[in-house]
Phi, psi and omega in degrees: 000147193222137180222115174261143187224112152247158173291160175262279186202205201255017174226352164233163186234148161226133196268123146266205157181163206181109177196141173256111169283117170286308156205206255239105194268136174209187174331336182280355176280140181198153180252149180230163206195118171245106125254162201262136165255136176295106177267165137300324171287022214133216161241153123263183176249148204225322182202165178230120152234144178237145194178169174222337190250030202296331174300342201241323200267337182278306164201095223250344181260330157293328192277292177320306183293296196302344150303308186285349180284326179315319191100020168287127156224119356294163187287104161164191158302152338285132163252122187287129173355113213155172185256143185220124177225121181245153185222121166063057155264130188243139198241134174292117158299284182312358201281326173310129189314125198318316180261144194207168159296173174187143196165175140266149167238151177249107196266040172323126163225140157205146179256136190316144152198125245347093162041009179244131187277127221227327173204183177167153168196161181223164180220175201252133176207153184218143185219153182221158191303119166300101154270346184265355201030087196278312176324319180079024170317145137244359202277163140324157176262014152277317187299294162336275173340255181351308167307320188290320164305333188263335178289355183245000000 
């Protein structure tokens, strides 16, 4: 897998990808994810999420699109065995949840499979507080929370 990342402006990234599927990830599959948070000493490990449905619960419009850039139909699970080249994914920022982490992080993701990590990679990503509100938040400080619950 080859992953190129440049900024758009301060609320997209745009994604090249290159990844050879061996075979066919579906439900028997699952992500595990570390991140580290960027200290003055160093890293740490600052959160573990685990999940099999991580697609539908995070960002369910990004994901739908970088599927269908793939050439997936339908855009989603199970995606089959093949060569996949997506160009100029732009990935929404804003599609994220309103109260959020916010740091630079260092990002082990792998994907599961009978309990064993099966592929990985890792990456550098930093997010920082919409102060400007580019997002255009309107939720409530209840809403927030609930958010903040189902992301962590």
């Amino acid at each position: 897998m080859t992953i190129d990342k440049h900024k758009l402006n301060r609320t997209h990234d745009i994604y090249d990808l290159e990844m050879d599927v061996y075979e066919t990830v579906g439900n028997t599959y699952g992500v595990l994810i570390n991140f580290y948070k960027k200290t003055d000493g160093g890293s740490k490990l600052f959160q573990v999420m685990a999940d099999n449905d991580i697609d539908k619960k995070y960002a369910p419009n990004n994901a739908k699109v970088v599927f269908a850039k793939a050439g997936m139909d339908p855009p989603g699970f199970p995606v089959q065995a093949g060569s996949y080249k997506i160009e100029d994914f732009f990935f929404d920022h804003c599609e994220l949840p309103d109260i959020a982490i916010y740091g630079e992080f260092t990002v082990d993701a792998f994907i599961v499979k009978d309990d064993l990590r099966v592929a990985c990679f890792r990456g550098h990503v930093e997010f920082r507080e919409d102060e400007d509100d580019i997002c255009k938040r309107t939720s409530s400080i209840a809403d927030q929370i609930g958010n903040l619950k189902t992301f962590y």
